[in-house]
N, C-alpha and C positions, 0 to 999 in steps of 0.2 A: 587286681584283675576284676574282681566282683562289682568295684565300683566302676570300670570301666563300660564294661558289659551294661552296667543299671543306667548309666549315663545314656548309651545308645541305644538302649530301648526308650528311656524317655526323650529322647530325640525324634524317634522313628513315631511315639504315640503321637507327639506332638504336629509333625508334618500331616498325620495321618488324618487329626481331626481338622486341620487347616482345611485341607483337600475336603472333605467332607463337610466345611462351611462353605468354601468357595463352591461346591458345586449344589447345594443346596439353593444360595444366593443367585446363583443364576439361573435354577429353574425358578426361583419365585419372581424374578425376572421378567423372563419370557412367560410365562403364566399371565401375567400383569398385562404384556405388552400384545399378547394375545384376545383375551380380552377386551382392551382397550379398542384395539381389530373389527373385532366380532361387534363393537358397541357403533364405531364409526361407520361401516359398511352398512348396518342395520337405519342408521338414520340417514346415508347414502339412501337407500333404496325407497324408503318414505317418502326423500324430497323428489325425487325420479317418481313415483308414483304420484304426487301432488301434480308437479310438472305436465304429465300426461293428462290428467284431468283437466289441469287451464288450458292445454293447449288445442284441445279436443272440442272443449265447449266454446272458446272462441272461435276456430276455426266455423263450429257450427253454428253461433249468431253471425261472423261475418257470410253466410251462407245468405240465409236473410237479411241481410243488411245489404246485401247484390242486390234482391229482389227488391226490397224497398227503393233504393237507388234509380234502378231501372224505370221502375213504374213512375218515379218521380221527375227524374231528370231524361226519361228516354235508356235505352237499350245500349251504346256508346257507354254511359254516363261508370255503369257495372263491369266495366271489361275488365280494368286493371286490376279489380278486388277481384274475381275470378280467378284470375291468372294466379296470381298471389296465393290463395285459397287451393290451387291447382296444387301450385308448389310444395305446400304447409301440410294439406294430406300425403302425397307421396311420403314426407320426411315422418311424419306421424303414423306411416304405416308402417314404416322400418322400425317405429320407436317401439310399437307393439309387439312387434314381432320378438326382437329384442326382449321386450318382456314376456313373453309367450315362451322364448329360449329359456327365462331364468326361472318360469313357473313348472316346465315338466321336469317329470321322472329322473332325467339325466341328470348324474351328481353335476356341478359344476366349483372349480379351484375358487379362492378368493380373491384371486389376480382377475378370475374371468367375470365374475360378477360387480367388483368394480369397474372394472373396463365397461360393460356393457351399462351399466346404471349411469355412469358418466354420458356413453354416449347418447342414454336417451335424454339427458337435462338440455344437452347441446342441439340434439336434434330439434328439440319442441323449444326449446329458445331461438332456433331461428326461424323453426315456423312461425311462430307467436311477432317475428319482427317483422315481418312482409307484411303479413296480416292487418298488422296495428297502423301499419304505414301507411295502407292502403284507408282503413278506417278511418285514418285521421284527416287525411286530405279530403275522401266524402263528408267528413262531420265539418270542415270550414266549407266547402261547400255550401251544404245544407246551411248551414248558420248563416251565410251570405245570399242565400235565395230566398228563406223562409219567413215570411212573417208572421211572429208569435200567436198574435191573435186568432189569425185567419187559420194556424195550426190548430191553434185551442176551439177551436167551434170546429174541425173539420173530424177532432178526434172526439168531441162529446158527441156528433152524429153518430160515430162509429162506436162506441158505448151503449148508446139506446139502442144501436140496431142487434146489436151481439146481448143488448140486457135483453132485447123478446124474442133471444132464442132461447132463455132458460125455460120456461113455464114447459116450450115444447120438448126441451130435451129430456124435461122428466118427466112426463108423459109417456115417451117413446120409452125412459128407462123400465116405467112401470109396464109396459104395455110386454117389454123383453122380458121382463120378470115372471111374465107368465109362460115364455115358450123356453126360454135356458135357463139353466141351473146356473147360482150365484158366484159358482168357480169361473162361470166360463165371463162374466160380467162383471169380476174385480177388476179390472182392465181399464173398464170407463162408468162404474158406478158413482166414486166421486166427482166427478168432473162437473155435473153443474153448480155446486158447491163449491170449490176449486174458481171456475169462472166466476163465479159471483165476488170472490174474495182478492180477483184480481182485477174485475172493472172497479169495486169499490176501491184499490192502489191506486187505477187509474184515474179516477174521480177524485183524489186524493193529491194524486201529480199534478192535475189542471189547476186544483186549485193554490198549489205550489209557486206554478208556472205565473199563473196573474198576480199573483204577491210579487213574485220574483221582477216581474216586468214591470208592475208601479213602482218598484224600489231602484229602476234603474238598474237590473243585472240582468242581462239582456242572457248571458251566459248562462245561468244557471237557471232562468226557466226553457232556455233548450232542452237540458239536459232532463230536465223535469218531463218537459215534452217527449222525449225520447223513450224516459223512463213509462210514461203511460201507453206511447206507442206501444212497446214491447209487448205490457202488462196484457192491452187490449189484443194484442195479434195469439198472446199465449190464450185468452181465454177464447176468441175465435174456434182456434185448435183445439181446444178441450170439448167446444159441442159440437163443432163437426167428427170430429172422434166416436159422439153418441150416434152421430144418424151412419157413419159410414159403419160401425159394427156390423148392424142388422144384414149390410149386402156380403160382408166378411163371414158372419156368418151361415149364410145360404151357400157362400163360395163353399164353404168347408163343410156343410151338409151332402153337396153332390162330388166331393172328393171323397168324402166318406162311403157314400154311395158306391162309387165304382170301386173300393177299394173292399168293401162288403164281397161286391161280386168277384170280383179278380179273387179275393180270401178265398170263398168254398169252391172255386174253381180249381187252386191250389189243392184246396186241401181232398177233392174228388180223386186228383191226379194225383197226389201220394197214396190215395188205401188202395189203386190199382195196380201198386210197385208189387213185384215178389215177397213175402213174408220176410226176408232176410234183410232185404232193404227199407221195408215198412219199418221194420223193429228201427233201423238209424234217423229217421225222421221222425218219430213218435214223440218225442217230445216237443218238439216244434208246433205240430199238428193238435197237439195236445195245448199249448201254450196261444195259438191260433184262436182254434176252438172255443178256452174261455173270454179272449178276446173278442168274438161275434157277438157274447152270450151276454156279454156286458155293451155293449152297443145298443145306443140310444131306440127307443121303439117310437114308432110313430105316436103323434100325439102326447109323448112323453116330456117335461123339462129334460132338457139334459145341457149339455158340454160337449159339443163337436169336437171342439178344437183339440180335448182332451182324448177325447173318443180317438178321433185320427190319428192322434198323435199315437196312443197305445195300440192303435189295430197295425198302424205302418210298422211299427216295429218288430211286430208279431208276426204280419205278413213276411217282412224283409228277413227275417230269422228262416221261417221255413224257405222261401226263395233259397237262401244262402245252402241249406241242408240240401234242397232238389240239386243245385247246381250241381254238388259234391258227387252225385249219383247219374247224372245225365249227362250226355255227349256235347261236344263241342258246337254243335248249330243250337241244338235247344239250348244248351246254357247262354248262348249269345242272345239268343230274344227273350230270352227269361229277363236277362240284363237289361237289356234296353228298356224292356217293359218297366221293370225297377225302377231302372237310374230316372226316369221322367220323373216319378210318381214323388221319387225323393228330393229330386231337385227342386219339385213344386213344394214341398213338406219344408224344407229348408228354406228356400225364399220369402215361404208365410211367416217362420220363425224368428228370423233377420227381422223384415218386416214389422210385425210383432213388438222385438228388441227395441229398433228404432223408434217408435211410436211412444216405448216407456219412456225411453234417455228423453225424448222431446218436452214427454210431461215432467220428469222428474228434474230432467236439468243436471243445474249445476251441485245436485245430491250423488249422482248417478255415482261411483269412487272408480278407479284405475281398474280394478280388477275384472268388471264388469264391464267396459269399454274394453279390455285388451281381448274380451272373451267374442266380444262382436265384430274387433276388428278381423279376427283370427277366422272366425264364422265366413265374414265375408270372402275373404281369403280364401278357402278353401273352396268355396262354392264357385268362386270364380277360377280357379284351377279347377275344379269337376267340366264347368263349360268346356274347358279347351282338350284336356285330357284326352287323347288316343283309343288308349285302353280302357273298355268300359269298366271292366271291374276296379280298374283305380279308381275311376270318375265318381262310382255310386258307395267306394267307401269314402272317396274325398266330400260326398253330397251328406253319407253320412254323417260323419265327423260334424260338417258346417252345421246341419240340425241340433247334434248335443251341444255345440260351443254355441249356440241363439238360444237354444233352452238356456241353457247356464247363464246367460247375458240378463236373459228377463230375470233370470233368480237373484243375482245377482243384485239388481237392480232396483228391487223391489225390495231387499232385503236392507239397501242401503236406506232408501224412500224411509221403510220403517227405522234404523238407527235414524236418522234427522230427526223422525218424529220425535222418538223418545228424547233424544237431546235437545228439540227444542220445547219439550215438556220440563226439561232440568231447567232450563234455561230459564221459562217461566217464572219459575218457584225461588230463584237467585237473585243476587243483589240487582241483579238490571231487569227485573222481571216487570210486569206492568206497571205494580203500586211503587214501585221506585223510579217509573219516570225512562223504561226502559222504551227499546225502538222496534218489538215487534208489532207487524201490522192488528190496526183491530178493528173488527168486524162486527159493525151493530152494539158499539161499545164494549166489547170483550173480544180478547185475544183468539184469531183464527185457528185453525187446527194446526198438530205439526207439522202436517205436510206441505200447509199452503205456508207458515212460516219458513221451511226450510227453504221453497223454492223463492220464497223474498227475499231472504235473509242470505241465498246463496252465491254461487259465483255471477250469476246471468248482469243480476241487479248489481253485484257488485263492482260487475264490469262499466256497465253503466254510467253508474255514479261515481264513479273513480271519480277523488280530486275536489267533490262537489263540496264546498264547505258547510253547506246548511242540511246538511242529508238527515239531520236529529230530526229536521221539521219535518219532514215526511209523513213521520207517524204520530208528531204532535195531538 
């Protein structure tokens, strides 16, 4: 009996530990397959994120690539890449949104963040295909209308005319340097530095393009040609950027201005509430308050842009507190009064945003785009909006996501730099025969490297087999 007994208990230890390796074995399993999950979806979301980035910055050279068309071939000539371009932002604004869905607060399953990272690869892959479509049949165009030479002397005029705006844009930098502060003029202080290092590309393209065409490749000094067009129209953009500051600035001096007055007119009209009501605005008024205190004084350096931005905020805060406490007519013109004020605040900001992505390009990374396209978005729902207090928190919102755009933006500008400071110092760095541009015999800044080294140019020269010469 004893032995039987001993027998069925080591029967039973033995089932017991089985059970307890099997179910060990398949949490280390699903552990595994878990992970593996978590690794695929994350480099999902990367490629979605890249996506977005090419689809965005093409979209926005073939924007210009219309206008060049136009001016070239007539007004006709641009239709179809419009249309195209039409199409590719619609899908490109979903794509953001999309990513806008996966960046908030809201948890989101793994089923749903696949799915949506899927859909934005598919979305900016077909925008990306009209697009290209369209480009391409202008670029045999072009090839077929143009001839090289008469291109290449047509874009050295336009190099010397854009080289004798430098001496004046720093002039006018120095000249701003005495009425704003250096915050308000990170914006557009390197820019004729920046220009100079992209007419010298362009200088650099033509003389590409005339090799290219004694050799008989009639194709790749287009492309050449192309590539200096671009370089010349960027560096354009960078000194018109320094003259047009100065009126952006004034803008936002007499926004500040009435924004000053509109502030102590508020803030008259809360110390005359009843003690009880005083005490719930108090901190507003108080927040206000050092917001005047810190506003620029006449004759002083300062940062409008800074300035307005912190007093609107300030203001809109106590607005928000009076409302709480006032009837239904004054709260409605209080609003209204608001929602202008913000919507113009917002508009500068966008604005602003746009201006960077322009300069920085194809640096600019997904997050920072998804944050302008979101900005837009919301600002253009404020426009339609019924209800004003949605409209000036939807005016708000667009404001923080265009700050966050520039931030964003700048912050990626500066990772390019540093990277292409590593990049320097690496096997393909200069003294190894590497391909960044160089500027008076040594290697340009990071900045002006990233934006050559980026997608713009990349676009460009797609395919081009001699692109090493470039920087020869």
């Amino acid at each position: 009996m004893d032995v039987a007994w001993g027998a069925v208990i080591a029967v039973t230890v033995l089932v017991l530990a089985a059970a307890v390796g099997v179910g060990l074995l398949l949490w280390r399993v699903n552990a595994r397959q878990r992970s593996q999950r978590g690794a695929d979806l994350a480099e999902l979301e990367q490629t979605a994120g890249q996506a977005l980035v090419r689809a965005d910055e093409l979209i926005r050279l073939a924007e210009d690539e219309a206008g060049f068309a136009a001016a070239e071939f007539g007004p006709g000539a641009a239709e179809n890449l419009l249309t195209a371009v039409q199409h590719a932002r619609a899908r490109t604004r979903h794509a953001f949104h999309l990513r806008q869905l996966l960046a908030d607060s809201e948890p989101d399953t793994p089923e749903q963040r696949e799915q949506w990272n899927r859909q934005i690869i598919e979305l900016c892959a077909t925008a990306e295909k009209g697009v290209r479509a369209e480009t391409s049949a202008l670029a045999g165009r072009r090839s077929a209308a143009r001839e090289v030479p008469d291109a290449i002397a047509t874009i050295r005029t336009q190099v010397a005319e854009t080289r004798a705006g430098l001496e004046p844009a720093r002039a006018t930098l120095d000249r701003l340097a005495g009425r704003y502060a250096e915050s308000a003029l990170v914006g557009v202080a390197p820019n004729p530095e920046q220009a100079e290092a992209m007419l010298a590309f362009a200088e650099r393209s033509l003389e590409i393009a005339g090799d290219r065409l004694d050799t008989r490749r009639p194709e790749d000094a287009d492309k050449a040609i192309r590539a200096a067009s671009e370089a010349v129209g960027r560096a354009t953009a960078l000194l018109a950027a320094v003259e047009g500051f100065e009126l952006q600035a004034l803008e936002a001096d007499g926004k500040l201005a009435a924004v000053v007055t509109d502030s102590a007119s508020d803030i008259a009209e809360a110390r005359q509430l009843p003690a009880r009501q005083a005490t719930e605005v108090a901190a507003a008024v108080e927040r206000l308050e050092a917001a005047l205190a810190t506003a620029p004084q006449p004759g002083a350096r300062s940062d409008p842009f800074a300035a307005l931005s912190t007093l609107t905020e300030a203001n809109g805060a106590l607005e928000t507190a009076m409302r709480q406490l006032q009837g239904r007519a004054e709260r409605a013109a209080h609003v209204t009064r608001q929602l202008a004020a913000t919507k113009d605040e917002a508009a500068r900001q966008i604005d602003h945003a746009r201006r960077l992505f322009a300069q920085y390009g194809g640096m600019v990374g997904p997050d920072a785009r998804t944050s302008l396209a979101e900005a837009m978005r919301e600002l253009g729902d404020a426009e339609v909006e019924p209800d004003p207090e949605q409209a000036l928190r939807r005016a708000r919102r667009a404001a923080d996501l265009a700050v966050r755009a520039s931030s964003l933006a700048q912050a990626d500008a500066r990772a390019s730099a540093r990277e292409e400071a590593r990049y320097s110092s690496g096997p393909y760095g200069p003294d190894q025969g590497g391909y960044g541009p160089r500027i008076g015999g040594s290697r340009s800044s990071g900045v002006v490297g990233g934006i050559l080294g980026g997608i713009v140019l990349g676009e460009i020269l797609d395919g081009f087999d001699g692109v090493e010469d470039f920087f020869d």
